[in-house]
N, CA, C and O atoms as a GROMACS GRO file, in nm:
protein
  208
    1UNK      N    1   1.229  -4.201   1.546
    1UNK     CA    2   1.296  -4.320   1.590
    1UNK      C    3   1.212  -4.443   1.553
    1UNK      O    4   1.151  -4.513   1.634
    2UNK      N    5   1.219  -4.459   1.422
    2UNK     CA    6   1.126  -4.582   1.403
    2UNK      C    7   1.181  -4.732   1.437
    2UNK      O    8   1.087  -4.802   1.475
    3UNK      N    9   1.289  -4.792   1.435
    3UNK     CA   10   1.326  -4.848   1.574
    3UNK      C   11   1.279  -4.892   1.690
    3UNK      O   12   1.272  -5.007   1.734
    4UNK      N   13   1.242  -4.772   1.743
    4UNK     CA   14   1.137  -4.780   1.897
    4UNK      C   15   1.045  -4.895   1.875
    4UNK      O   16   1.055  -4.990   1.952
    5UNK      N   17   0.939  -4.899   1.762
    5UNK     CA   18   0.812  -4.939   1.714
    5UNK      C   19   0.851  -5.080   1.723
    5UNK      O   20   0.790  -5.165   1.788
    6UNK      N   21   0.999  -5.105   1.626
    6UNK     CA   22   1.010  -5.290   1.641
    6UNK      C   23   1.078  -5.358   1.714
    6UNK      O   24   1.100  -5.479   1.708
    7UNK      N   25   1.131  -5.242   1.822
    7UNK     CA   26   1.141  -5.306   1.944
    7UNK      C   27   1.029  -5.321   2.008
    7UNK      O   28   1.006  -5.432   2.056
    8UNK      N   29   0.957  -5.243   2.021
    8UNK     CA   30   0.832  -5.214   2.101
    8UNK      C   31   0.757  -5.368   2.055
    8UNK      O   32   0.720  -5.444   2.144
    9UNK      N   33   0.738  -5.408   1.893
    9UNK     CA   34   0.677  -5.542   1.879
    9UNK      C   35   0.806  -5.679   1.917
    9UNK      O   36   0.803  -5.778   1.990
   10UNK      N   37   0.883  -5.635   1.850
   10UNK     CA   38   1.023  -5.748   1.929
   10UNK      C   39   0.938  -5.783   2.128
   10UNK      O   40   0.912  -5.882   2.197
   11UNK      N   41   0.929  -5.681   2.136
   11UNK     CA   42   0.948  -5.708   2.319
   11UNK      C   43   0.767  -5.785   2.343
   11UNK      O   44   0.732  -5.875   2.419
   12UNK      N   45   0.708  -5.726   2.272
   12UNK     CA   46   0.586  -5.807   2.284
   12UNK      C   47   0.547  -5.956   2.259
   12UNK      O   48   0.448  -6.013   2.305
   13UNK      N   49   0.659  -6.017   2.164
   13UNK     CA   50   0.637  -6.125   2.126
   13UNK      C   51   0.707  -6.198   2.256
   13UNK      O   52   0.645  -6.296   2.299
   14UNK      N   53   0.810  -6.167   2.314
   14UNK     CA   54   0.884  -6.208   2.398
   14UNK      C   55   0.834  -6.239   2.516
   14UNK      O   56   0.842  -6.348   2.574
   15UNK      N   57   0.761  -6.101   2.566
   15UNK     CA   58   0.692  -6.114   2.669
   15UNK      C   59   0.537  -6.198   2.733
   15UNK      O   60   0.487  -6.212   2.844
   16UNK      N   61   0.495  -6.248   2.570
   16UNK     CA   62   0.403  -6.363   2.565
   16UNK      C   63   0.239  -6.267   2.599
   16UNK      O   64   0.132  -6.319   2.633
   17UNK      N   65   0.261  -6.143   2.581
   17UNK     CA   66   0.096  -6.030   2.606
   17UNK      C   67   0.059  -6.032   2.475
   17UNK      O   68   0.141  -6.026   2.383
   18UNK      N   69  -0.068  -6.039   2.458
   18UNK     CA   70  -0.106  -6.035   2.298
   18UNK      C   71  -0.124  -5.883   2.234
   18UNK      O   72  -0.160  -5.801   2.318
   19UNK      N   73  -0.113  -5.855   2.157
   19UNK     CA   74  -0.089  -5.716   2.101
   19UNK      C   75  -0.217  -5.619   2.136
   19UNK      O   76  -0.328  -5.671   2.141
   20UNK      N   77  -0.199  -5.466   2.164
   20UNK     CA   78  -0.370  -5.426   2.167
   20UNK      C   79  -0.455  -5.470   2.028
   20UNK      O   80  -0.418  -5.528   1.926
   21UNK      N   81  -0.564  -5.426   2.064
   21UNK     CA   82  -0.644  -5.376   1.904
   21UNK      C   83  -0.625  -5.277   1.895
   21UNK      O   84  -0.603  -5.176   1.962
   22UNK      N   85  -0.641  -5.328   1.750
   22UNK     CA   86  -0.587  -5.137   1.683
   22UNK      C   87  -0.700  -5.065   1.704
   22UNK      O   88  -0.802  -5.124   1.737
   23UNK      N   89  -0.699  -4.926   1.687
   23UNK     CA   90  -0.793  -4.805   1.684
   23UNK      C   91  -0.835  -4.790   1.588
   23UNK      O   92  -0.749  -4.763   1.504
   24UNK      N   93  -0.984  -4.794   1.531
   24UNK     CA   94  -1.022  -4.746   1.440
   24UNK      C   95  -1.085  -4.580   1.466
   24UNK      O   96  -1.168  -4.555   1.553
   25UNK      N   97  -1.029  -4.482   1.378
   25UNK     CA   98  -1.108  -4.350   1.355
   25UNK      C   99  -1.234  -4.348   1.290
   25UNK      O  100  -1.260  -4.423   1.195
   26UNK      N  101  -1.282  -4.299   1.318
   26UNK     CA  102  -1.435  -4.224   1.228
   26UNK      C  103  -1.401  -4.129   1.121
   26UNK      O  104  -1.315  -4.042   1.126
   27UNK      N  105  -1.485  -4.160   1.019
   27UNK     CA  106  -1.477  -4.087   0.905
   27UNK      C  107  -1.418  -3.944   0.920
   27UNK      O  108  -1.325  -3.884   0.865
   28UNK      N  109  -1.527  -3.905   1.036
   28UNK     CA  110  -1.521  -3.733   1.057
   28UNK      C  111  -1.351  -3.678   1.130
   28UNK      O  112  -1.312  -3.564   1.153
   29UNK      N  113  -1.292  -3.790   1.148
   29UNK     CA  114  -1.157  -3.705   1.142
   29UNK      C  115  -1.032  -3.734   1.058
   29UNK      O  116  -0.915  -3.699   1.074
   30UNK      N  117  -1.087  -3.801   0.973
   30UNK     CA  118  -0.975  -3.800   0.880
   30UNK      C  119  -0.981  -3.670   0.778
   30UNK      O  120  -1.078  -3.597   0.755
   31UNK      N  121  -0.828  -3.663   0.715
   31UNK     CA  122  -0.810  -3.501   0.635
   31UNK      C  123  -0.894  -3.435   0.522
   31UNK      O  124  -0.918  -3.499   0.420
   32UNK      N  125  -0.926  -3.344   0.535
   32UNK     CA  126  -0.978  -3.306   0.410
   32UNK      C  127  -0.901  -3.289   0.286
   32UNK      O  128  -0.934  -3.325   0.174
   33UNK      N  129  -0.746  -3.202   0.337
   33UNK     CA  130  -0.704  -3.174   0.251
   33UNK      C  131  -0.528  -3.196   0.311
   33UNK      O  132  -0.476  -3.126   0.398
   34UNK      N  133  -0.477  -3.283   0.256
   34UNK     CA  134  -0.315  -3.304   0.342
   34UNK      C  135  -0.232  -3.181   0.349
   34UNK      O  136  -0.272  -3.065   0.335
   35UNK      N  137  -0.134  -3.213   0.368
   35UNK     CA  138  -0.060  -3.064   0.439
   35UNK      C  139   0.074  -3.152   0.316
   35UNK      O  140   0.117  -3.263   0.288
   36UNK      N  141   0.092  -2.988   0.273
   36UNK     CA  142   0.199  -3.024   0.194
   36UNK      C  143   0.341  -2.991   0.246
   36UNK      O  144   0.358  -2.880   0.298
   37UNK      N  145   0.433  -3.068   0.237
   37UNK     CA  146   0.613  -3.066   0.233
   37UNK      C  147   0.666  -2.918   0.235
   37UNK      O  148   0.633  -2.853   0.136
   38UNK      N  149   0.742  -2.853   0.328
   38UNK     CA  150   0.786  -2.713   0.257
   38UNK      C  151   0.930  -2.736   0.228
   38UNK      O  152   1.028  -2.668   0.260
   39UNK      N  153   0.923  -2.844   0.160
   39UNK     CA  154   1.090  -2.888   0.113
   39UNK      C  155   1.222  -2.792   0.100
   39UNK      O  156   1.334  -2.821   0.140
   40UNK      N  157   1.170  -2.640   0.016
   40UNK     CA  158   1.234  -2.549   0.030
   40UNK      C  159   1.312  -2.497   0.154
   40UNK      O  160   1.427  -2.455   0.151
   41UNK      N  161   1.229  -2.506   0.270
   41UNK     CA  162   1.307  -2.471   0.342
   41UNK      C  163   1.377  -2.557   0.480
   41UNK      O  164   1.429  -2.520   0.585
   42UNK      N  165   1.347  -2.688   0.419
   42UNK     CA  166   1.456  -2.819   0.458
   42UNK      C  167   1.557  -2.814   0.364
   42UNK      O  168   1.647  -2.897   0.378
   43UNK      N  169   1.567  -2.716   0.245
   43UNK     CA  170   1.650  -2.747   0.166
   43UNK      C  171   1.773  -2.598   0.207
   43UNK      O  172   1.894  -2.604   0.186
   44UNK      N  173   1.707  -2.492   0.260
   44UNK     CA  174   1.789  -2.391   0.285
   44UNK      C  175   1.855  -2.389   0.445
   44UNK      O  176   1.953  -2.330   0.491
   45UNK      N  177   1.756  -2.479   0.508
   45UNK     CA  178   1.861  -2.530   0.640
   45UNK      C  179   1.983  -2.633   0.587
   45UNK      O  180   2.095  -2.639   0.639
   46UNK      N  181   1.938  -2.714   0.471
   46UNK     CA  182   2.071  -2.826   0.495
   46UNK      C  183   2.171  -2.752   0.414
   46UNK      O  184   2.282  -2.803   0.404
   47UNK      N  185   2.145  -2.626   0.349
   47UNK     CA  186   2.256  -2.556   0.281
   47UNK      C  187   2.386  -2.458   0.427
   47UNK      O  188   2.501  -2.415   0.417
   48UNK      N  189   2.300  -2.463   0.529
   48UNK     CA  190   2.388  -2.374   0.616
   48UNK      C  191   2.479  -2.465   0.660
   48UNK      O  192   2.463  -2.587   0.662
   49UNK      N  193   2.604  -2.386   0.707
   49UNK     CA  194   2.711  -2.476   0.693
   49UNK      C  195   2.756  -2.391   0.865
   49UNK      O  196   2.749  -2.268   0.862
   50UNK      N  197   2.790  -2.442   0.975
   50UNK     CA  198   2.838  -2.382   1.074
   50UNK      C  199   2.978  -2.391   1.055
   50UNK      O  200   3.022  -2.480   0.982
   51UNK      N  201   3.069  -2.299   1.121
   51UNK     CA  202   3.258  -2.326   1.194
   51UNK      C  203   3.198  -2.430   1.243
   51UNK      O  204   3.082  -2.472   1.253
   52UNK      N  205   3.323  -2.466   1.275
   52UNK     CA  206   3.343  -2.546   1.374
   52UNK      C  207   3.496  -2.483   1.479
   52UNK      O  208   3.532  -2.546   1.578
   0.00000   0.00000   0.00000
């Protein structure tokens, strides 16, 4: 629901609170290695077809 997010800043400007600070992470937890897409089988769910 990305939505949520610019309401979430919409309502902040409104409400006159100044935004947090952002979070910075430490090196040591960002990814080593990303996680890949299993597209295939987003692709064999959107093939199923229910009755109705």
């Amino acid at each position: 629901m990305p939505y949520l997010k610019d309401l979430n800043v919409l309502h902040r400007l409104l409400d006159g609170k100044p935004a947090p600070a952002p979070v910075t992470s430490p090196q040591a937890l960002k990814l080593a290695v990303e996680p890949l897409a299993n597209v295939l089988r987003y692709d064999q769910l959107r093939e199923v077809r229910y009755a109705s």
